[in-house]
PAZAPA-4460 file (N, C-alpha, C; in steps of 0.05 Angstrom, whole numbers, plus 32768, in hexadecimal, padded with zeros to 4 digits):
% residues 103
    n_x    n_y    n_z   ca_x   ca_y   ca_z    c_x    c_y    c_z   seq   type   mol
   85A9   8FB9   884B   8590   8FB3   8858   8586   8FCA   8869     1      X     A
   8599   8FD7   8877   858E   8FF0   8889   85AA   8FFE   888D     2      X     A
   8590   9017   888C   85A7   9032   887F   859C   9049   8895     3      X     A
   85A7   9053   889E   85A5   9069   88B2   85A3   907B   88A6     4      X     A
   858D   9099   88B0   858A   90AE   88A2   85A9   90BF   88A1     5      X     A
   85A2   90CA   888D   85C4   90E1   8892   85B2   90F8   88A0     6      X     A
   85BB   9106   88B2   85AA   9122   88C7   85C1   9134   88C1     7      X     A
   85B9   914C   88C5   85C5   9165   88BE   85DE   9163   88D7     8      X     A
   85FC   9165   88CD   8611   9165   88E4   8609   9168   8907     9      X     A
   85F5   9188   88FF   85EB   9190   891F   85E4   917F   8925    10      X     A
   85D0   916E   8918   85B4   9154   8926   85BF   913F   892E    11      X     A
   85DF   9137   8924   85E0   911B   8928   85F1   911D   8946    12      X     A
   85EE   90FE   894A   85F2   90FC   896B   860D   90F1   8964    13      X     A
   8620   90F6   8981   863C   90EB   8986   8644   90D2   8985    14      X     A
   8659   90C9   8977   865E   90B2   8965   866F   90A2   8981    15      X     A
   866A   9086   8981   8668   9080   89A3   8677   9064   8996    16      X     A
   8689   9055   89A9   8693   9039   899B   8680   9021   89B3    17      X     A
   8677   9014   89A9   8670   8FFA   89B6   8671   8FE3   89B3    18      X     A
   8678   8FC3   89BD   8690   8FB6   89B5   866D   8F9B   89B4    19      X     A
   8679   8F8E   89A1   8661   8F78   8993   866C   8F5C   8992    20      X     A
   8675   8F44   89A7   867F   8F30   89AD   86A4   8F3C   89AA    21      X     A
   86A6   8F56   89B1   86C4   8F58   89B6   86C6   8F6F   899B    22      X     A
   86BB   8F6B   8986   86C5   8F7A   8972   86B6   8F97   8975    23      X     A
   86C8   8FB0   8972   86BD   8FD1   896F   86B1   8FD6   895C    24      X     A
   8699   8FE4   8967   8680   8FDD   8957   867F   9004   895C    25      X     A
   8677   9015   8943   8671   902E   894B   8655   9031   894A    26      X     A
   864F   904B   8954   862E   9043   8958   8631   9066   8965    27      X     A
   8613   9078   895E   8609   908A   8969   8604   9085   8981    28      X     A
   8605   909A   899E   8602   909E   89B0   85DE   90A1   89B7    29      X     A
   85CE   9095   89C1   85AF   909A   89C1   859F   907D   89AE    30      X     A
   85AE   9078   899B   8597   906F   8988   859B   904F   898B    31      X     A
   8582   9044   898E   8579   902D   8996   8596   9014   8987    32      X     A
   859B   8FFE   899F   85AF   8FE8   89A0   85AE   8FE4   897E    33      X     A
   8593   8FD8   897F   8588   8FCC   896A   8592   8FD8   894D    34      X     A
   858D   8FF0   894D   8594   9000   892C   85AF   8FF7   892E    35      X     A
   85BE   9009   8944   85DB   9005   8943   85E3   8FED   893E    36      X     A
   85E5   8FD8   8943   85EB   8FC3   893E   85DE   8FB8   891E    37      X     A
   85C6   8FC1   8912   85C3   8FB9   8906   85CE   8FCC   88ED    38      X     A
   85DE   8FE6   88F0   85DF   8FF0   88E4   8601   8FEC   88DB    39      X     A
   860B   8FDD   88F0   8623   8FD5   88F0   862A   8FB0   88E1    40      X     A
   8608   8FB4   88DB   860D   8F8D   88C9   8611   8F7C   88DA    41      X     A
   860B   8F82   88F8   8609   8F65   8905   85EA   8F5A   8909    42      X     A
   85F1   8F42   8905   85DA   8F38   88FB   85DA   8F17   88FC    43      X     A
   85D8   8EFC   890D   85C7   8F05   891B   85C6   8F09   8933    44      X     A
   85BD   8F15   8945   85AE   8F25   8966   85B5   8F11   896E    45      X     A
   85AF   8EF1   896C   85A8   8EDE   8984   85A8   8EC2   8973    46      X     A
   85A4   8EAE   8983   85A4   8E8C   8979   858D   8E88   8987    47      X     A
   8573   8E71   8986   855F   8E70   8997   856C   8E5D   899D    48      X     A
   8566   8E53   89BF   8569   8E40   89D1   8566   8E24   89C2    49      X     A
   8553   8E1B   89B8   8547   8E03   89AD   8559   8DF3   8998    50      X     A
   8549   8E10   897F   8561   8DFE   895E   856F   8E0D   8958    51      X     A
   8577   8E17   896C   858D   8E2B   895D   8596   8E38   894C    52      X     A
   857D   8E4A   893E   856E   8E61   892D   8575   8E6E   892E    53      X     A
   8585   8E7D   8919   8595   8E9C   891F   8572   8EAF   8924    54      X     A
   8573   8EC8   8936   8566   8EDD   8933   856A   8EF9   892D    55      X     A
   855C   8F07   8929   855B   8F23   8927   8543   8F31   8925    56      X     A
   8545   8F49   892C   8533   8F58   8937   8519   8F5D   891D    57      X     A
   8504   8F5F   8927   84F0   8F56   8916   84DC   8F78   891E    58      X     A
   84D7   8F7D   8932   84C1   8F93   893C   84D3   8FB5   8941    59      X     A
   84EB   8FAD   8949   84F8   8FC5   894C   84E6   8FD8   8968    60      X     A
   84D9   8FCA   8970   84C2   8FDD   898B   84B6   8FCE   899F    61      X     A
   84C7   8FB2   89A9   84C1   8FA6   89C8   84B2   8F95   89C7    62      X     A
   84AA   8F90   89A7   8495   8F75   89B5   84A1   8F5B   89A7    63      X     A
   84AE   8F5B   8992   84AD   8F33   898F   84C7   8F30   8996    64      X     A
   84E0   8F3B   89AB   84EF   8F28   89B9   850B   8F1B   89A3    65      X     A
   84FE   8F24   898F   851B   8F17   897C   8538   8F21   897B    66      X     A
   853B   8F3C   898C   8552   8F4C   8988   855E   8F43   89A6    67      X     A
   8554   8F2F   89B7   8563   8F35   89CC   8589   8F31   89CE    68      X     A
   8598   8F41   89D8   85AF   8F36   89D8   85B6   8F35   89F8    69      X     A
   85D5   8F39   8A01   85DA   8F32   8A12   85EA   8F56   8A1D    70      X     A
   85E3   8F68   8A31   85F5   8F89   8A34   8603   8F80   8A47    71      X     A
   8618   8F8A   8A4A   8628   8F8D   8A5E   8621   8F72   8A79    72      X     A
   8620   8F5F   8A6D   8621   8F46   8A7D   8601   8F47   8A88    73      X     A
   85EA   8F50   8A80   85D0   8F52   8A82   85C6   8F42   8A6A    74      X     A
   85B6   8F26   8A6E   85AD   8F1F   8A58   8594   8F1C   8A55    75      X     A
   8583   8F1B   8A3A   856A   8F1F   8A2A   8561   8F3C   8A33    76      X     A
   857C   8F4F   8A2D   8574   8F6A   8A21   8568   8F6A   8A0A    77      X     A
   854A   8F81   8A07   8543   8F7B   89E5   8550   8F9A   89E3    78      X     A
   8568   8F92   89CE   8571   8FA7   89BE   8569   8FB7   89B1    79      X     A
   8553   8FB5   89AE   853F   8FD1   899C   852F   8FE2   89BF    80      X     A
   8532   8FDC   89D2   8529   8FF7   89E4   853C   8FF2   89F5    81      X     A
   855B   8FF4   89F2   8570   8FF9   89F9   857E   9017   89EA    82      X     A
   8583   902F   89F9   859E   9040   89F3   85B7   903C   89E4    83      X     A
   85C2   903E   89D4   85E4   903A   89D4   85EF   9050   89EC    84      X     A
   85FC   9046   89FA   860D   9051   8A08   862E   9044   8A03    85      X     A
   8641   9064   89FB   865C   9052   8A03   8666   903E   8A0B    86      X     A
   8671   9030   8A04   8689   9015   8A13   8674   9002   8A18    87      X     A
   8657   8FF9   8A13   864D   8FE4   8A14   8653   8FC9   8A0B    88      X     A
   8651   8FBF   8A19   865D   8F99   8A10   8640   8F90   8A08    89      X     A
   8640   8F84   89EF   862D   8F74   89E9   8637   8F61   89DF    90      X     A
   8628   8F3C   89E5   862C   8F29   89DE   8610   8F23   89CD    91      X     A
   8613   8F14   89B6   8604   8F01   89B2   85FF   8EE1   89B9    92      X     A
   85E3   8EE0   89C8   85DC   8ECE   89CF   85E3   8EB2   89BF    93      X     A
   85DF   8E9C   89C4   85E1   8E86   89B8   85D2   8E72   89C9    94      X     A
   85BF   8E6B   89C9   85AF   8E55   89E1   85A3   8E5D   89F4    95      X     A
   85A2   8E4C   8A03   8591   8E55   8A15   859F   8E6D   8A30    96      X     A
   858B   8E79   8A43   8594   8E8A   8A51   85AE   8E7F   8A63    97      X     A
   85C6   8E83   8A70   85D4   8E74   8A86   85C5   8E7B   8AA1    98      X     A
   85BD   8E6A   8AA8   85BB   8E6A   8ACA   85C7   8E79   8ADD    99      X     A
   85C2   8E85   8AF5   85CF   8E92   8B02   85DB   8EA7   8B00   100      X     A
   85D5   8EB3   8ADD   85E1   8ECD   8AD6   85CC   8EDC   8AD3   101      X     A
   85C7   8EE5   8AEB   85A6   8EF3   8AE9   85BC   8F0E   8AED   102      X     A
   85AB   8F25   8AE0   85B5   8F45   8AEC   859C   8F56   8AE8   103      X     A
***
């Protein structure tokens, strides 16, 4: 379904591990949550609150909200204008937001 360009050795960015409900997930250093994860076949992003709808990212650029997951204990990050950075914890959502876990 989605395939990352191959870039000339020089071009490509540093190969970075980041962990996806616990499991090591590799992923380029710089390039948006979203690819990475999607390029790693996780799939889906999130559950909606209501009926419990698997999601996934639909705009790839901030506006329809479908990619949100959960960074480093921060939740309804939208993963497409998120960084990969090293050692990030990401959860996928399932329901609604928890209370009191504002960051």
């Amino acid at each position: 379904m989605f395939r990352a360009m191959t870039l000339p050795v020089s071009e490509q960015r540093t190969v970075v591990e980041i962990f996806v409900e616990g499991r090591r997930v590799v992923a380029r250093e710089g390039e948006t949550l979203a690819a990475a994860l999607l390029n790693s076949d996780v799939v889906p992003f999130r559950y909606t609150p209501v009926s419990g709808k698997p999601r996934a990212p639909l705009c790839l650029m901030g506006v329809c909200f479908d990619c949100l997951v959960e960074v480093d204990g921060a939740q309804n990050v939208q993963s497409c204008m998120v960084r990969v950075e090293a050692g990030m914890q990401v959860k996928i959502p399932r329901g609604a937001r928890r209370a009191g876990d504002v960051k």
